[in-house]
N, C-alpha and C positions, 0 to 999 in steps of 0.2 A: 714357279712362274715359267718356266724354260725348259718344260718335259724333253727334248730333245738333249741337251745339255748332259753330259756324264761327270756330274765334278767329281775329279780326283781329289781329296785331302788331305792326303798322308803325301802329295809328292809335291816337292820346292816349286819343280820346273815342270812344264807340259809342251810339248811339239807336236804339232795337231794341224796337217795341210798346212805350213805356213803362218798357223800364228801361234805366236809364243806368250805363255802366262808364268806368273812365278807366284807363291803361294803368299808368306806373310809379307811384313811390311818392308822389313829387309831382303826379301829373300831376291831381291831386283838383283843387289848383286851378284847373286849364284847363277842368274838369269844372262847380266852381263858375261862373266865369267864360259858362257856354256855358250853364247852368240859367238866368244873371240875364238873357244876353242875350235867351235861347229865352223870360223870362217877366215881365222887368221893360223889356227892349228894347235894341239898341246904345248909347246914347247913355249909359245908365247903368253898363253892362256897362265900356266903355271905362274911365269914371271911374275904377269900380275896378280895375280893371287898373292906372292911374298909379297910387293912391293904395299900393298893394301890393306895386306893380313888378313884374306878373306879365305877359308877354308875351301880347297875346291871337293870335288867330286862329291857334295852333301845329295843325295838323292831323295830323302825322307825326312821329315816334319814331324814324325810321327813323336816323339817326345815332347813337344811343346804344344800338342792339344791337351785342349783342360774341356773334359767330358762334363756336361750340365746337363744329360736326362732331357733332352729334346719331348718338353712338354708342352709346345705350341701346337697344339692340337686340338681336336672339339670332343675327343670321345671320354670320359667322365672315369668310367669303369677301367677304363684303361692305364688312367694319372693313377686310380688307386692302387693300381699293379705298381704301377712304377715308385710312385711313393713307400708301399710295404716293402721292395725289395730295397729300396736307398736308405730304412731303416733299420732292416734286418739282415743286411748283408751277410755279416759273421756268420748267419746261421746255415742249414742246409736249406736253401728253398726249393721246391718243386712245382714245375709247371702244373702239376695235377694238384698242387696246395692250394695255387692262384685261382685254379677255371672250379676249384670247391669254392673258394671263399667268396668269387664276382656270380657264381650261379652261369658259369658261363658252357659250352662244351670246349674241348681240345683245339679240336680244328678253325672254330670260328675267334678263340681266343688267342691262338698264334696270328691267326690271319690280321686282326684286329690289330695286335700289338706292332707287328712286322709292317703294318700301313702305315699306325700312329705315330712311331718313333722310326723306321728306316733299320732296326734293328730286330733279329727274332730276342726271345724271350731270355734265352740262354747267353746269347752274346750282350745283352744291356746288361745279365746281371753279371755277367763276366766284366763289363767297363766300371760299371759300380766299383768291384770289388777291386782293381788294378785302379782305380781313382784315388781311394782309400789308402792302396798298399805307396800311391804316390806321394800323395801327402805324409804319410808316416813315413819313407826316405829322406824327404825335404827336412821335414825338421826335430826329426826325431833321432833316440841312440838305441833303440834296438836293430839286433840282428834282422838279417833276411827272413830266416826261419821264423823268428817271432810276432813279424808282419805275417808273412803269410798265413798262420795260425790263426792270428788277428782278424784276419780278412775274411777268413771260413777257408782257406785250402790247409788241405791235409796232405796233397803230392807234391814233392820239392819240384819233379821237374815237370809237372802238369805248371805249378803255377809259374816258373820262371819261362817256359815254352809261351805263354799265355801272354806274361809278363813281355817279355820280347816281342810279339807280335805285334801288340796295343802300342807299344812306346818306339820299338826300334833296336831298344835299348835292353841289355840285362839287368834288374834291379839294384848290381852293382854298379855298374855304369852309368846306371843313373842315378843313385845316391852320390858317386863321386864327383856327376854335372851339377847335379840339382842343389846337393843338400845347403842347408842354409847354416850348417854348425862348421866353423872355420876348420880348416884342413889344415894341419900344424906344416 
């Protein structure tokens, strides 16, 4: 609705000419927090941080997005890309599997994908796959290694480089935020 508009998602806070946004529902107070520093200085800013308990210097959100395959769209061929690859993740998929199986070519089925979801082909099935590998941290007892295997990655530091970008987070770090199995 607002083509001019650049939303950032991955960031708490934004300072933009004067006006100030903050991401989730909480994230006001990181927002406060950044107004006292930006005008009363760190020293105070800190303060209240302890006195609050509010973690300062959080810069990134990026762990607490929950990836859903941005399928509000009208293009038909395209949901069914998205759909085979949210089912076959594990596997190896290739772009040149998807533009055989829709009848589509290369260029018009990157382009298509890249319009309909805001993501090229590679990076949706990359969230797919770090979606998957997140929920197996939340509430699961396999290793790292054995998610990633799970997920279709074969390179430890391909998928944790990966893994980190998407969330913020290293899959350790995140299972020790996230997981849902008590921390003795």
């Amino acid at each position: 609705m607002f083509p001019e508009v650049n939303l950032v998602t991955e960031k708490i806070i934004t300072d933009e000419q004067g006006i100030y946004s903050s991401g989730g529902a909480f994230s006001y107070l990181n927002l406060i927090l950044y107004l006292i520093e930006k005008y009363a200085g760190r020293e105070i800013a800190l303060m209240i941080a302890k006195v609050f308990a509010i973690e300062p210097n959080r810069e990134s959100q990026l762990s607490y997005t929950i990836f859903q395959g941005q399928k509000v769209h009208d293009d038909e061929q395209i949901k069914q890309a998205q759909e085979f690859i949210e089912k076959n993740y594990h596997d190896k998929i290739t772009v040149e599997q998807l533009t055989i199986m829709l009848a589509l070519s290369r260029r018009n089925f990157e382009r298509r994908f890249k319009k309909a979801t805001s993501n090229t082909v590679v990076e949706y099935m990359q969230r797919v796959k770090i979606e998957a590998a997140k929920k197996g941290l939340e509430s699961g007892t396999k290793n790292v290694n054995e998610l990633m295997y799970e997920v279709g990655y074969n390179d430890t530091k391909a998928f944790r480089n990966v893994f980190k970008r998407t969330t913020g987070l290293s899959p350790i770090e995140y299972r020790n935020r996230y997981s849902k199995v008590a921390v003795a």
